[in-house]
C-alpha positions, 0 to 999 in steps of 0.5 A: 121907251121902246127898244130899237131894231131894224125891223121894228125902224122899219115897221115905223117909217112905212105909214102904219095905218091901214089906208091901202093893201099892204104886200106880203114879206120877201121870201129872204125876210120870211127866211127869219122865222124859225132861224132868229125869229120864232115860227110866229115871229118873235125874237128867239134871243133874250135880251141883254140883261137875261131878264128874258131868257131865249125861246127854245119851243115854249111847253111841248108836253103837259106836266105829270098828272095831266090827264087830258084836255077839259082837266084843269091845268097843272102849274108846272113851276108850282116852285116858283115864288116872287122876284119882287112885288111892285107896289104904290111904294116903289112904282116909280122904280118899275113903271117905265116897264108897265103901261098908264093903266097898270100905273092907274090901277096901281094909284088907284088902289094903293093899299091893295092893288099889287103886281107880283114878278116872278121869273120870266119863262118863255112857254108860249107854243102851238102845234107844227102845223100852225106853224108851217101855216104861219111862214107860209103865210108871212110870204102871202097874206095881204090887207084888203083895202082898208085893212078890213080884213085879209086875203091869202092867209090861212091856219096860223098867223097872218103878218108873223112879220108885221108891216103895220099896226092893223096887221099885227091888230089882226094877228091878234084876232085871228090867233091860235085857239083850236079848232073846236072849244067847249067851255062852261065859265061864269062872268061877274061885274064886281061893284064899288063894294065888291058885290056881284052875282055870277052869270053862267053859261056854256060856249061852242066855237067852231074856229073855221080858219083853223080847220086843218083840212080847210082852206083860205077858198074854204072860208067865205068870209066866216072866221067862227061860229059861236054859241052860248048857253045861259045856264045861270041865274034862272032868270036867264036860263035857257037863253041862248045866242048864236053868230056867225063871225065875219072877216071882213065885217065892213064888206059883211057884218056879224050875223047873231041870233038870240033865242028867248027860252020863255017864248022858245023863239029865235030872233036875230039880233042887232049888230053888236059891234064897236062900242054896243054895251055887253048886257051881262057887263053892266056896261063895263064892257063893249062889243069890241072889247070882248077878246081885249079886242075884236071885230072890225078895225076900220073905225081906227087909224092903227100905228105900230109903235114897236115893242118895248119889254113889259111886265105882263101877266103869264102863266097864271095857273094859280089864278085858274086852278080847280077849287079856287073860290071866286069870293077869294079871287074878286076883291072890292077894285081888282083881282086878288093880285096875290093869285096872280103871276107877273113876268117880264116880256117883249110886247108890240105896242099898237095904238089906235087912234080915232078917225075923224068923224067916227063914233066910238066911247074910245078915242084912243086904245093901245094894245100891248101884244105878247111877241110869243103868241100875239095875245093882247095882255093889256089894253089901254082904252081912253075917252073922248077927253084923252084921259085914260078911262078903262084898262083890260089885262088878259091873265095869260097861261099855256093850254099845253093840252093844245098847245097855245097862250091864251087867257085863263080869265080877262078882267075890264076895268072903269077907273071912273067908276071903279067897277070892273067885269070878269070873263071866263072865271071856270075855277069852281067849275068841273072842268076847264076849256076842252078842245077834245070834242069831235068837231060837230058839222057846221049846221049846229051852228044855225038859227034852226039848230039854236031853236032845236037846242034851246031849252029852258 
């Protein structure tokens, strides 16, 4: 299942747990990155096959027409069309490429729910200055005890040559995503019958570890700051909500305040961490799942599998263009899977499994890890029975007004009850993700600001 090299033999035979403080690679082996390595530590080769070509830098400029960041992105292979659309029919020719939930997505709604493959590009980039910090990084960076965090890493990837499953767990956490973001989407849990009702907001996030004047001293255990503004509906407009995001959340948790637009106070709110149920999801969704995974790891014993090649969504920019209505992307079960794009690619395979008399809804959760950008694209969530219970898939696209691979949209499956929840749907929306903005001081970011800008 998995494909074999040294390094990844290597990441195996070690204990791949999180139990101690792990030591920074050798300067010989950092040596890799930006030589057969990427700057971020991805394989620069293609495989045997070609099926995946080699990374040459990713998209280094926008397409033509692009006007600047807050714009919704050009496709940039509006050309492209289907390799191949795996289907119920002919699942047992590709699934060795997919994970259990896109086999359980795919036996669940045999007659609708499809995967489109199109050809495989490799445009997964980020500024110079990342990345200089990540091989800066690779020969620093070390685990606090217990994995709960990290010291010595700052402004890129922390582990681009990962030793463990929680170091390549906190690559994923702490990726690239600018500086300073503001974005209006809507979120919507989709029922048995495909109802829903949209709730929208605005967001701010100051991404304090990625201050290019800052430093690791600089952060004081504060990764973010985030805001969140609900525009929609009126029963809710006018509430806000603010945290303070923590990188060792065991030595200091989260800190949130929420502000009540009809009584125009500011309360802090309980820690919502692990598997606290999101409101706005209907329950389809945990604390921990935001982001396919946030938060603190120590609730989970964290093994790196290795990599494997994989069909997972990339550059979906059809899905999240301007003017596509949400009625025709959320269909009764899934996603339109005619929206989306499909492509073969290189993921590390990171399992977590439960520890011994800790509580969490997941027993078992496997990350499937994008080696050109560390963004989760697929997670696997199980229950207490073993049995697969939940799939999120992150449709992953280039923001080249960065640049950096995130997610236009990420969606939270229950194959249970056969629901699923949306994140970040912007298409209907004026504008995209903008990370132009002046970054505002950090004292927009407190309980007294969220009071003064809260309005109904």
């Amino acid at each position: 299942m998995f494909i074999s090299r040294s390094l990844i033999a290597a990441a195996v035979a070690i204990a791949c747990t999180a139990g101690s403080a792990m030591a920074a690679v050798s300067p010989q082996e950092a040596a890799k990155l930006g030589q057969t390595l990427t700057p971020y530590g991805a394989e620069k080769a293609g495989n045997a096959d070609g099926t995946i070509p080699e990374w040459t830098g990713g998209i280094t400029q926008p397409p033509a027409g692009y006007k600047g960041s807050g714009q919704h992105h050009i496709d940039p292979f509006p050309d492209d069309k289907p390799l191949f659309t795996i289907t119920r029919a002919n699942l047992e020719q590709y699934q060795d490429k997919l994970s259990a939930g896109q086999i359980a997505l795919l036996k669940s709604y045999p007659e609708t729910y499809q995967i489109p493959v199109y050809q495989s590009r490799r445009t997964g980039s980020a500024p110079q200055w990342v990345y200089d910090n990540t091989i800066k990084n690779a020969t620093t960076a070390k685990l606090v005890e217990g994995g709960n965090g990290f010291v010595d890493a700052y402004g890129g990837i922390p582990f681009p040559i990962p030793q463990s499953g929680v170091e390549a767990l906190w690559n994923h956490i702490v990726r690239y995503r600018g500086s300073y973001i503001t974005r209006r989407s809507a979120e919507v849990a989709v029922q048995r019958n495909g109802a829903y009702s949209p709730v929208v907001s605005e967001v701010e996030a100051l991404f304090r570890y990625y201050d290019p004047k800052g430093s690791y001293a600089d952060l004081n255990n504060i990764l973010f700051y985030y805001l969140n503004f609900t525009k929609s509906p009126a029963r809710l407009a006018g509430d806000a909500a603010l945290v303070h995001e923590t990188l060792d959340q065991v030595k200091e948790a989260r800190q949130a305040w929420g502000y009540a637009a009809g009584q125009r106070r500011v309360r802090r709110a309980p820690n919502l961490a692990y598997d606290t149920p999101i409101g706005a999801s209907e329950g389809l969704r945990t604390a921990d799942d935001t982001d396919m995974f946030n938060g603190a790891p120590d609730r989970y014993d964290w093994k790196l599998l290795g990599k494997k090649e994989m069909y997972i969504p990339y550059n979906n920019y059809r899905l999240a263009a301007q003017g596509v209505k949400y009625k025709d992307v959320l269909q009764v079960g899934h996603i339109n899977p005619q929206l989306t794009r499909n492509e073969l690619h290189r993921v590390w395979v990171v399992e977590g499994t439960l520890k011994p008399g800790v509580r969490h809804v997941y027993a078992k959760r496997t990350l499937f890890l994008d080696e050109d950008s560390w963004q989760a694209a697929v997670m696997d969530q199980y229950d207490s029975r073993g049995e697969l219970w939940r799939v999120s898939i992150a449709y992953l696209k280039n923001y080249y007004d960065l640049p950096t691979t995130w997610s236009a949209m990420e969606a939270f499956h229950d194959l249970q009850s056969r629901r699923y929840h949306v994140q970040n749907l912007d298409s209907e929306e004026s504008s995209t993700a903008n990370f132009s903005k002046p970054i505002p001081a950090e004292s927009e970011f407190t309980p007294s600001a969220l009071r003064r800008r809260g309005t109904r």
